[in-house]
LUMNU-994971 format. One record per residue (C-alpha): residue number from 1; x, y, z; residue in three letters. Coordinates in nm, 4 decimals. Example, Ala and Ser with C-alpha at 12.3 -4.5 7.8 and 13.67 -1.06 7.14 Angstrom:
num:u:v:w:residu
1:1.2300:-0.4500:0.7800:ALA .
2:1.3670:-0.1060:0.7140:SER .
This chain:
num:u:v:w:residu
1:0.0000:0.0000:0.0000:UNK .
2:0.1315:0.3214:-0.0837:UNK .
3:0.1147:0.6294:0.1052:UNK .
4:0.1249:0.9353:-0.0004:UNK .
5:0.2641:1.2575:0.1665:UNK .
6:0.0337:1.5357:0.1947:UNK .
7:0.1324:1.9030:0.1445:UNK .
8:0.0979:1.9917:0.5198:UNK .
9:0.3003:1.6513:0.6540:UNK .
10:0.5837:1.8183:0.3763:UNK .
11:0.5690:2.1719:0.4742:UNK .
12:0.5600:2.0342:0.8392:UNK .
13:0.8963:1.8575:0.7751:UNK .
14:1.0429:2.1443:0.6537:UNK .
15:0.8681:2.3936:0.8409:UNK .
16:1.0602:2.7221:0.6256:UNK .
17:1.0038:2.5474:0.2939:UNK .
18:1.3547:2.6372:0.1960:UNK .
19:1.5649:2.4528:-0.0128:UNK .
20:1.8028:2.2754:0.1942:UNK .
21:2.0139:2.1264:-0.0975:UNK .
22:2.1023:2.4417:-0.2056:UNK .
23:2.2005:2.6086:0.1307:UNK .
24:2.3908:2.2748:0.1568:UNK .
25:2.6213:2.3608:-0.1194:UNK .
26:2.6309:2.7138:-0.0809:UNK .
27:2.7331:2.6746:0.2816:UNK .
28:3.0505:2.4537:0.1440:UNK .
29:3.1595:2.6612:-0.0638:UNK .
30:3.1674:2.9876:0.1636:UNK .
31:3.3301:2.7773:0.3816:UNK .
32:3.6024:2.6862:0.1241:UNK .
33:3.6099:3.0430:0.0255:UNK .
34:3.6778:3.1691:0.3745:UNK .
35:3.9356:2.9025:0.3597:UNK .
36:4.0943:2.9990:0.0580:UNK .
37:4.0979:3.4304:0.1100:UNK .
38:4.3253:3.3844:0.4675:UNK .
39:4.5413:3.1687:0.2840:UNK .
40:4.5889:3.4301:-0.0385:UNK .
41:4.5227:3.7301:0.2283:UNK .
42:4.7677:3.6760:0.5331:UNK .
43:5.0973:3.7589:0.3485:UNK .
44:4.9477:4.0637:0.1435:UNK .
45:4.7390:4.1529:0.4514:UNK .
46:5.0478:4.2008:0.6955:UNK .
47:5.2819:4.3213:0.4388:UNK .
48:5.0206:4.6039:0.4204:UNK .
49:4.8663:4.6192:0.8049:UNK .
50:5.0858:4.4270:1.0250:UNK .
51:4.8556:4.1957:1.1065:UNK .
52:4.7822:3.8490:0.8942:UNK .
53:4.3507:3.8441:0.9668:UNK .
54:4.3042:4.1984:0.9141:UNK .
55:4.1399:4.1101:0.5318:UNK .
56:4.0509:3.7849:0.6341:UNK .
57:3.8001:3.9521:0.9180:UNK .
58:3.6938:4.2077:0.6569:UNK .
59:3.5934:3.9534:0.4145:UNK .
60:3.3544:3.7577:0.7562:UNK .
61:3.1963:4.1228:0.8212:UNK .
62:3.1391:4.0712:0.4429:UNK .
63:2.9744:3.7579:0.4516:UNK .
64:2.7457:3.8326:0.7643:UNK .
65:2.5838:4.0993:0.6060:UNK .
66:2.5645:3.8351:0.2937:UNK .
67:2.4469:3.6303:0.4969:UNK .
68:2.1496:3.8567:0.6090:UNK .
69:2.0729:4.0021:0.3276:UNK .
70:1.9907:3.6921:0.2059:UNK .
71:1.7747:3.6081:0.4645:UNK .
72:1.5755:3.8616:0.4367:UNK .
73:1.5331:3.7770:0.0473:UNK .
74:1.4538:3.4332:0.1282:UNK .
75:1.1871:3.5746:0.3386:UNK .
76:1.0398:3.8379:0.1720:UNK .
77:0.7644:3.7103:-0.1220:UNK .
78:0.9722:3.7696:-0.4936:UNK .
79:0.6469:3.8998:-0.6378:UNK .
80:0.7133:4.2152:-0.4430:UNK .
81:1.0118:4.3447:-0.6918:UNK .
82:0.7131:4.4170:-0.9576:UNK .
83:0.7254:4.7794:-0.7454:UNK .
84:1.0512:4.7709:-0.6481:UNK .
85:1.2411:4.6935:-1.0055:UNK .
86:1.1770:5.0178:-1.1501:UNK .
87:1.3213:5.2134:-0.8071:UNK .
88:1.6108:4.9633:-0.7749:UNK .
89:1.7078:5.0195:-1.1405:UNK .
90:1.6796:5.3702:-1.1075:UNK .
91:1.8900:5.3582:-0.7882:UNK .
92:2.1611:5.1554:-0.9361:UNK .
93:2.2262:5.3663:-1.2274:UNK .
94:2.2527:5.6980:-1.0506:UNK .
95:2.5497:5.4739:-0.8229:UNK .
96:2.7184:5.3622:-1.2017:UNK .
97:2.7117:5.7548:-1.3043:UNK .
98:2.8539:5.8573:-0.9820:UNK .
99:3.1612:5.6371:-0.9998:UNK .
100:3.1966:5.7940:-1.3235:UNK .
101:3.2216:6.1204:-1.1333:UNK .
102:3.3027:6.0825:-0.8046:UNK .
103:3.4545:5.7090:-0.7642:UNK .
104:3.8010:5.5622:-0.6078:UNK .
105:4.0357:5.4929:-0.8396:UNK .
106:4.2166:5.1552:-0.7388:UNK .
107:4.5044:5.0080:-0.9595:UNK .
108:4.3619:5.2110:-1.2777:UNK .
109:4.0269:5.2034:-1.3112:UNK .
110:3.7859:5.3701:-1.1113:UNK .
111:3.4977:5.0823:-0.9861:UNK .
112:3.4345:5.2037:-0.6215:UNK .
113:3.2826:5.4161:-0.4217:UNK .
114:3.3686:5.5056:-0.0400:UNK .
115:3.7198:5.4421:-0.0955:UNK .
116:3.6613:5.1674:-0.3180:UNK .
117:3.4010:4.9491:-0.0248:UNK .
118:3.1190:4.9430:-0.2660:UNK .
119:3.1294:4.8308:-0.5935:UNK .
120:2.7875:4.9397:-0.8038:UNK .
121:2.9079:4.7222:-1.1026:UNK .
122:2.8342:4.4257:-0.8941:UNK .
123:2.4785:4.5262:-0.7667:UNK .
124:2.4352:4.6059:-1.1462:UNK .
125:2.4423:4.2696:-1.2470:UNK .
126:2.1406:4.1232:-0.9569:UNK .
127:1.9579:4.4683:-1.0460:UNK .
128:1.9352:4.3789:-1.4115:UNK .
129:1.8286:4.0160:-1.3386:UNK .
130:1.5045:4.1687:-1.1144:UNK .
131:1.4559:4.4517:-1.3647:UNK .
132:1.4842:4.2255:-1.6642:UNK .
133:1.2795:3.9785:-1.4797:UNK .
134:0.9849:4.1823:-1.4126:UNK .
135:1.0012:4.3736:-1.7473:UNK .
136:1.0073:4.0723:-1.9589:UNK .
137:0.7151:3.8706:-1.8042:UNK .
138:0.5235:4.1860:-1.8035:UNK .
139:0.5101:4.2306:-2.1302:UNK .
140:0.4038:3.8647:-2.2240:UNK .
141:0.4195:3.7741:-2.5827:UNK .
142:0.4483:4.1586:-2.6881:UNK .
143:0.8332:4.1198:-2.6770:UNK .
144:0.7930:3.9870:-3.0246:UNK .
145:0.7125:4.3033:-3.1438:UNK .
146:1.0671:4.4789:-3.2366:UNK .
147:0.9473:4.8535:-3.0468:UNK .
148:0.8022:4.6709:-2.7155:UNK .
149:1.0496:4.3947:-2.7249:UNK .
150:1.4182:4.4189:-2.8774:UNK .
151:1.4773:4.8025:-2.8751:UNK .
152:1.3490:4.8223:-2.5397:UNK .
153:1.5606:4.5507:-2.3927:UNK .
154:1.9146:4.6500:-2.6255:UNK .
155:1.8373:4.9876:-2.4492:UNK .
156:1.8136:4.9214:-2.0865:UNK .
157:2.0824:4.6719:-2.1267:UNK .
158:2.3082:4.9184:-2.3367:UNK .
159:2.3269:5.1535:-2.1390:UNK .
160:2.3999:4.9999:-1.7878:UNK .
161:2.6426:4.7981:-2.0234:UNK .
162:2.8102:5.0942:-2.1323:UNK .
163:2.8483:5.2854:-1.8462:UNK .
164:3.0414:4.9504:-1.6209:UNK .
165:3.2762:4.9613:-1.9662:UNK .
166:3.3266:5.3456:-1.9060:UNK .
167:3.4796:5.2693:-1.5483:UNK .
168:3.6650:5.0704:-1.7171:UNK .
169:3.5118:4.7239:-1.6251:UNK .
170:3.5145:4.5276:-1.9564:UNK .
171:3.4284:4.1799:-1.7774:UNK .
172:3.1575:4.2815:-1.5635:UNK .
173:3.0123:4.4877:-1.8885:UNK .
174:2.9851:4.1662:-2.0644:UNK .
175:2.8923:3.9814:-1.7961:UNK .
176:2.6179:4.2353:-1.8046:UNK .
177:2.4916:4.1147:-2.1954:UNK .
178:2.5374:3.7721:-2.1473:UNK .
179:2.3037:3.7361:-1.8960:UNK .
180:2.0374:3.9879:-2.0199:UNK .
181:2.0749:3.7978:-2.3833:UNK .
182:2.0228:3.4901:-2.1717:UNK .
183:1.7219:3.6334:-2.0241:UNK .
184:1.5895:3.7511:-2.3255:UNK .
185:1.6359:3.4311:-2.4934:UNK .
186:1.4490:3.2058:-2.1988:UNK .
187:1.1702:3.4866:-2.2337:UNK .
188:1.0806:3.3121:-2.5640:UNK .
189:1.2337:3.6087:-2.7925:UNK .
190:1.2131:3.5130:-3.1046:UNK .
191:1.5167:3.3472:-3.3308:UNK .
192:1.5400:3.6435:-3.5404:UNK .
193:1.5854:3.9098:-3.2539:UNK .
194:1.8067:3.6635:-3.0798:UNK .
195:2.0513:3.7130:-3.4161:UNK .
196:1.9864:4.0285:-3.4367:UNK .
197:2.0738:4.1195:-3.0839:UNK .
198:2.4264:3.8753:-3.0897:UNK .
199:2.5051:4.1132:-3.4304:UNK .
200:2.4703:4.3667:-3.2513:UNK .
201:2.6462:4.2966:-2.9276:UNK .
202:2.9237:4.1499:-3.1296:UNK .
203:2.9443:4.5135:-3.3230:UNK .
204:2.9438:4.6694:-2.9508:UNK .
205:3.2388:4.4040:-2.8478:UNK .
206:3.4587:4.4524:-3.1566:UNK .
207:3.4255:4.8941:-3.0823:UNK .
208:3.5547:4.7627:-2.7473:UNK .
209:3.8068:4.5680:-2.8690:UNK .
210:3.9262:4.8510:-3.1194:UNK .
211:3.8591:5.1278:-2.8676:UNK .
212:4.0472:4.9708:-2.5727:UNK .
213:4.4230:4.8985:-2.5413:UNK .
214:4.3679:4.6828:-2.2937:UNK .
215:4.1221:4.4588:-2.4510:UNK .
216:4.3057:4.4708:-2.7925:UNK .
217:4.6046:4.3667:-2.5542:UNK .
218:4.4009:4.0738:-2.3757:UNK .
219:4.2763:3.9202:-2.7080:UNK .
220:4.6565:3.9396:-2.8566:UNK .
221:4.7740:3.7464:-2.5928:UNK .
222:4.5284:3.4412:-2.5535:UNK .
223:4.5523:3.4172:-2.9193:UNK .
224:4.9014:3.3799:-2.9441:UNK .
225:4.8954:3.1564:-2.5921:UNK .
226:4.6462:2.9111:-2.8259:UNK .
227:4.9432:2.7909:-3.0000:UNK .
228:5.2546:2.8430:-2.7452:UNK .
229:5.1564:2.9043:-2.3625:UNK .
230:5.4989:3.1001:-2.3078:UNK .
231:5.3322:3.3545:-2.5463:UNK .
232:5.0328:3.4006:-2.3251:UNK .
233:4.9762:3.6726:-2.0984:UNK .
234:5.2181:3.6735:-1.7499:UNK .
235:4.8926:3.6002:-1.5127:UNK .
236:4.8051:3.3146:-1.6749:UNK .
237:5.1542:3.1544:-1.6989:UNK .
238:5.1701:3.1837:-1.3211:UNK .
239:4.8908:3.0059:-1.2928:UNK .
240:4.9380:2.7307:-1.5000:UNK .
241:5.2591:2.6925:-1.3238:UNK .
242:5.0429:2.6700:-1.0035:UNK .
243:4.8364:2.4037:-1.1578:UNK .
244:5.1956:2.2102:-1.2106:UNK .
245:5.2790:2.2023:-0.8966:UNK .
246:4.9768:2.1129:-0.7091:UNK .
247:4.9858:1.8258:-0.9366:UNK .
248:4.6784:1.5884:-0.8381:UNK .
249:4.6456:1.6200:-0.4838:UNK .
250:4.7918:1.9569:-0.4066:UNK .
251:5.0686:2.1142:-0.1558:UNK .
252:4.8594:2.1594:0.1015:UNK .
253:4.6033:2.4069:0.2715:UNK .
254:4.8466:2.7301:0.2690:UNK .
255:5.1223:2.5696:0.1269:UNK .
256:5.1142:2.7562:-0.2112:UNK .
257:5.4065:2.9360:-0.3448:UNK .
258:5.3141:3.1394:-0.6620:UNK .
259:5.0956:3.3592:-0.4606:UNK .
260:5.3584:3.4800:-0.2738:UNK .
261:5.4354:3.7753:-0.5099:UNK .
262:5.4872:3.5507:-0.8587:UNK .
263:5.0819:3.5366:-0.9068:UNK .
264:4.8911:3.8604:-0.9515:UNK .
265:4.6358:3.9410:-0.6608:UNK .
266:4.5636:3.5722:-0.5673:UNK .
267:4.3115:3.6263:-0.3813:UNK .
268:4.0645:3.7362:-0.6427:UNK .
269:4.0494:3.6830:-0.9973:UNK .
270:4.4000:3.4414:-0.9637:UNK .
271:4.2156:3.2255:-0.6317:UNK .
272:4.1539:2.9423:-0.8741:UNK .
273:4.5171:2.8904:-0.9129:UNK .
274:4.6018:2.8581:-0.5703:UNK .
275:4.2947:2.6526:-0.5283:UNK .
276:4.5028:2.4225:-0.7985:UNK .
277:4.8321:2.4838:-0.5805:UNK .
278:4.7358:2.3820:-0.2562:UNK .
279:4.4573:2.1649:-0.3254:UNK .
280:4.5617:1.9818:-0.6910:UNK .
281:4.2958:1.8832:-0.9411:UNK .
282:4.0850:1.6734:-0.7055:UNK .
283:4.0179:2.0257:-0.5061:UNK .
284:4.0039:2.2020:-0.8441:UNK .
285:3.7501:1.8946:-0.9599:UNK .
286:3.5627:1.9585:-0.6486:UNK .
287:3.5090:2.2911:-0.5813:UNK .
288:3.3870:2.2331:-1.0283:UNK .
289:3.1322:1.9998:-0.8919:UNK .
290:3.0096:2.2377:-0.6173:UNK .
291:2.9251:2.4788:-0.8742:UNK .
292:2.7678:2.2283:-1.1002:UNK .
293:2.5434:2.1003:-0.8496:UNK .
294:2.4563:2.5097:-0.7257:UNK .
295:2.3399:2.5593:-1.0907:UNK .
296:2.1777:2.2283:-1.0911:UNK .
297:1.9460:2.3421:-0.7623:UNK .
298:1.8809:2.6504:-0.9772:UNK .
299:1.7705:2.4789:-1.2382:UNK .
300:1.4907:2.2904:-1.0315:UNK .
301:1.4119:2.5602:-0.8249:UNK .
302:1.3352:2.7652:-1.2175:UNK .
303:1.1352:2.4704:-1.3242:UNK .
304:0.9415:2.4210:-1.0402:UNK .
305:0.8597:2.8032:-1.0351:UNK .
306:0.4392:2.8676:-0.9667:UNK .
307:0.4586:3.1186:-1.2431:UNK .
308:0.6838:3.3262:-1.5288:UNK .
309:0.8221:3.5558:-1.3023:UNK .
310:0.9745:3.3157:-1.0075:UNK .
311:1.1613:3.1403:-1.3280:UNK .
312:1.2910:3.3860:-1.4762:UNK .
313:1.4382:3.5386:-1.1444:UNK .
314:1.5757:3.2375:-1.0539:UNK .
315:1.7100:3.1294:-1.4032:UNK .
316:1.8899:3.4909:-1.4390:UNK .
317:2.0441:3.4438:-1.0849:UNK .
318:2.1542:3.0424:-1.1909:UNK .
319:2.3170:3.1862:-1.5347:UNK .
320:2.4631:3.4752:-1.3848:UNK .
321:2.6602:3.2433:-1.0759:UNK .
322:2.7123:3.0215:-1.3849:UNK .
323:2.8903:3.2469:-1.6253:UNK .
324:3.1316:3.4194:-1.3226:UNK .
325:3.2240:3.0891:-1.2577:UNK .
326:3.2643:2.9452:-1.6444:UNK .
327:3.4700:3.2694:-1.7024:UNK .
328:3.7069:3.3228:-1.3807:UNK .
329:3.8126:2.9113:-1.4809:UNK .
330:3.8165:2.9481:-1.7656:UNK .
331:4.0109:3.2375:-1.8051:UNK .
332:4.2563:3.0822:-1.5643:UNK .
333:4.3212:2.7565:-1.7521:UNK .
334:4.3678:2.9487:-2.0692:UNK .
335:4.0190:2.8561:-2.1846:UNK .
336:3.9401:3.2116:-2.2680:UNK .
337:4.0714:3.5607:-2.2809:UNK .
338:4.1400:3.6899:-1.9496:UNK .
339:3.8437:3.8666:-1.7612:UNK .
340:3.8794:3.9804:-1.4295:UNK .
341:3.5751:3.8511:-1.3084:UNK .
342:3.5680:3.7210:-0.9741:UNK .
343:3.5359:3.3200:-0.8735:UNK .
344:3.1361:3.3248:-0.6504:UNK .
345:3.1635:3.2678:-0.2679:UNK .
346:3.5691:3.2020:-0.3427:UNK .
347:3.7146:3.5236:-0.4045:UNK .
348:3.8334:3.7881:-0.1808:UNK .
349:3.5357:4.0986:-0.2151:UNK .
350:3.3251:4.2255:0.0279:UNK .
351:3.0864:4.3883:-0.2746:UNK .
352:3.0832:4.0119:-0.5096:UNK .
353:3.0340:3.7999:-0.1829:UNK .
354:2.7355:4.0328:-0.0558:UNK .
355:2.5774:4.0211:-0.3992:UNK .
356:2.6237:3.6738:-0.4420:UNK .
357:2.4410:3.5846:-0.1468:UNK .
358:2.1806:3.8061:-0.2425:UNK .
359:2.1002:3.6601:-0.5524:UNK .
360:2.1009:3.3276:-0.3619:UNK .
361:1.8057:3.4639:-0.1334:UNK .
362:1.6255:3.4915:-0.4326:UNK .
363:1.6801:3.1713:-0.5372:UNK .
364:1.4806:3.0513:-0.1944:UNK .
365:1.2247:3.2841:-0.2127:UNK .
366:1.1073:3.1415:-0.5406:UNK .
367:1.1915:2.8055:-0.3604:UNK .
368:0.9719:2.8686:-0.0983:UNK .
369:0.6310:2.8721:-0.3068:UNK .
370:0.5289:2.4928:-0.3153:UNK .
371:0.3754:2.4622:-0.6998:UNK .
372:0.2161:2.1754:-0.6143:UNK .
373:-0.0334:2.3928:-0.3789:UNK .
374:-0.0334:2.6863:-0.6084:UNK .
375:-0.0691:2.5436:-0.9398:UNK .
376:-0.3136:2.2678:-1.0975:UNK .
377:-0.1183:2.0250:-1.2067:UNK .
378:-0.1968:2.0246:-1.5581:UNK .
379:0.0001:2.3572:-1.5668:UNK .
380:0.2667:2.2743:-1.3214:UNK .
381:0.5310:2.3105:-1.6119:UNK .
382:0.7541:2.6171:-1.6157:UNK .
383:0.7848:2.6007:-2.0432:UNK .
384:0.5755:2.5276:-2.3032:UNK .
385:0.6561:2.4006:-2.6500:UNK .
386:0.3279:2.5208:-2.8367:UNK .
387:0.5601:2.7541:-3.0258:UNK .
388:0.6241:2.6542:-3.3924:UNK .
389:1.0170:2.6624:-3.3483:UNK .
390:0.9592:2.4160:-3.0547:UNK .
391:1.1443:2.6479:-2.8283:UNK .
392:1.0314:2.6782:-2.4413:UNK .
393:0.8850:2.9532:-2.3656:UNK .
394:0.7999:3.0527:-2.0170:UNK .
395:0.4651:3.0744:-1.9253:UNK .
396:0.2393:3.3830:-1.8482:UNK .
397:0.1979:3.4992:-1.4967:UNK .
398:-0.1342:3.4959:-1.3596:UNK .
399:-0.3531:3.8230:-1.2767:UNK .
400:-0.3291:3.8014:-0.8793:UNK .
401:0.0360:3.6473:-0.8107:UNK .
């Protein structure tokens, strides 16, 4: 006899109807990360404060407020950024325009503000996600039409685009069009704006490219690293050297030596090198894993959404934690030109780690909404495929949710 488990007996087991799988991996890798920043921090901390936790301590104020911020995400019902996306948007492109004007200028570019504690090209990147989220379900199937959907989006997305490149901040600004083109693209745009938008952001990449030294510089060097690594850029030969001698199981915790001055700021974009150093390529495998199984919970979490809006939200916040990842590995391994984007949870930054977390308490408060009470189950699935191209296409929120 077979018995089933009613919706109360399940909430009642998990009385804050959170998803425990992905606190679960979340939780591991903040640990690791917390981990990995005193080992890259204590040698450049005391050279620069006398005192080998003082960035280390920094980076735990960082994560508590992370770690409440995303609490009080988790808590608070998603449906309530429909009045807040416009405000938040609005907020976080008045703090892009004053970096341009009044921000700290750290090693070059000029990315922070408060002496360089706040980063607004970070927030950027969740703000689009909620913006784009609520924008795009809004308009239903009217972002077909080129003036409500396409010009609309390439706008929005432009512009915060363009002013994270001004700082300069070429990764983030990509980072940036990925995931709205992502977006845009699970949406249900159609095939020929999805073209047309990739001709045009490859037009806006290549007046990068042209415009920028430093871009022109990065693409010179991974092309010529393609065919002989001692050609590649100095960063990444550091860190391939790191990956040699961790060899498969690693130095040891703290037992890395090409952060000690050879590998450039280890404890943020360079981290996954010493992660290879001191922990070989079963850490390096591992800590892979970790993230595949975080976008994996995202995934569900997306499909088992009640209605348009909770997927999109929490597929833009999977794609986003996604792509930093893809790209700070990638570009490490000399997979792909180098980025300075930073590795989630792992890398030393009060600003990325806060975010981060943020985007995570998202993720739970779509998690929290049980479909299975909300939704008949006839229409329990987050995509369609009544679309002639036989692409998903997210389904229509509801009048009322």
């Amino acid at each position: 006899m077979t018995v089933s488990t009613s919706a109360p007996a399940r909430k009642k087991s998990n009385p804050l109807n959170l998803d425990w799988g992905l606190l679960l991996v979340v939780g591991v890798l903040v640990a690791l990360g917390l981990m990995m920043v005193y080992s890259t921090t204590f040698d450049w901390s005391y050279r620069e404060t006398n005192s080998p936790t003082t960035l280390f301590f920094l980076q735990v104020r960082s994560l508590l407020v992370g770690l409440a911020v995303m609490a009080v995400l988790a808590r608070v019902d998603y449906h309530v950024w429909q009045k807040l996306a416009v405000p938040l948007i609005a907020v976080t492109a008045a703090a892009l325009v004053a970096v341009l004007i009044f921000g700290s200028r750290t090693d070059g570019p000029t990315r922070g503000l408060f002496n360089g504690s706040y980063q607004p090209s970070e927030v950027a990147k969740l703000a689009t996600i909620i913006y784009l989220g609520v924008w795009l379900t809004s308009k239903g199937d009217q972002i077909h039409n080129l003036t409500y959907g396409l010009i609309p989006y390439s706008v929005v997305v432009g512009v915060l685009a363009g002013m994270v490149l001004r700082q300069p901040d070429i990764s983030a600004g990509l980072t940036l069009v990925a995931v709205g083109a992502a977006m845009f693209f699970l949406a249900g745009a159609e095939m020929w704006q999805i073209f047309l938008a990739l001709a045009f952001s490859g037009a806006a990449g290549y007046g990068v490219m042209v415009t920028s030294e430093t871009a022109r510089t990065r693409i010179a060097e991974y092309l010529a690293g393609l065919t002989n690594v001692t050609q590649t850029s100095w960063h990444v030969q550091q860190a391939i050297i790191a990956f040699i001698n961790g060899g498969l199981l690693g130095r040891g915790l703290g037992e890395s030596h090409q952060k000690f001055q050879a590998l450039p700021t280890p404890h943020t974009d360079s981290v996954f090198a010493v992660v290879g150093e001191e922990l070989g390529l079963v850490g390096c495998l591992l800590l892979i894993a970790l993230f595949a199984l975080l976008v994996w919970r995202g995934a569900k979490i997306a499909a088992a959404a009640k209605d348009g809006l909770g997927t999109i939200l929490a597929a833009g916040v999977t794609v986003w934690i996604a792509l930093e990842a893809i790209i700070n590995i990638g570009v490490i391994v000399a997979a792909l030109p180098f980025a300075g984007n930073a590795l989630p949870f792992i890398s030393y930054g009060g600003s990325s780690l806060v975010v981060t977390l943020a985007g995570i308490g998202l993720l739970l408060s779509v998690s929290r909404h049980d479909p299975a009470e909300s939704i008949p189950r006839k229409t329990r699935a987050a995509f369609d495929y009544s679309r002639r191209d036989r692409r998903p296409r997210l389904s229509r929120a509801r009048s009322g949710e």
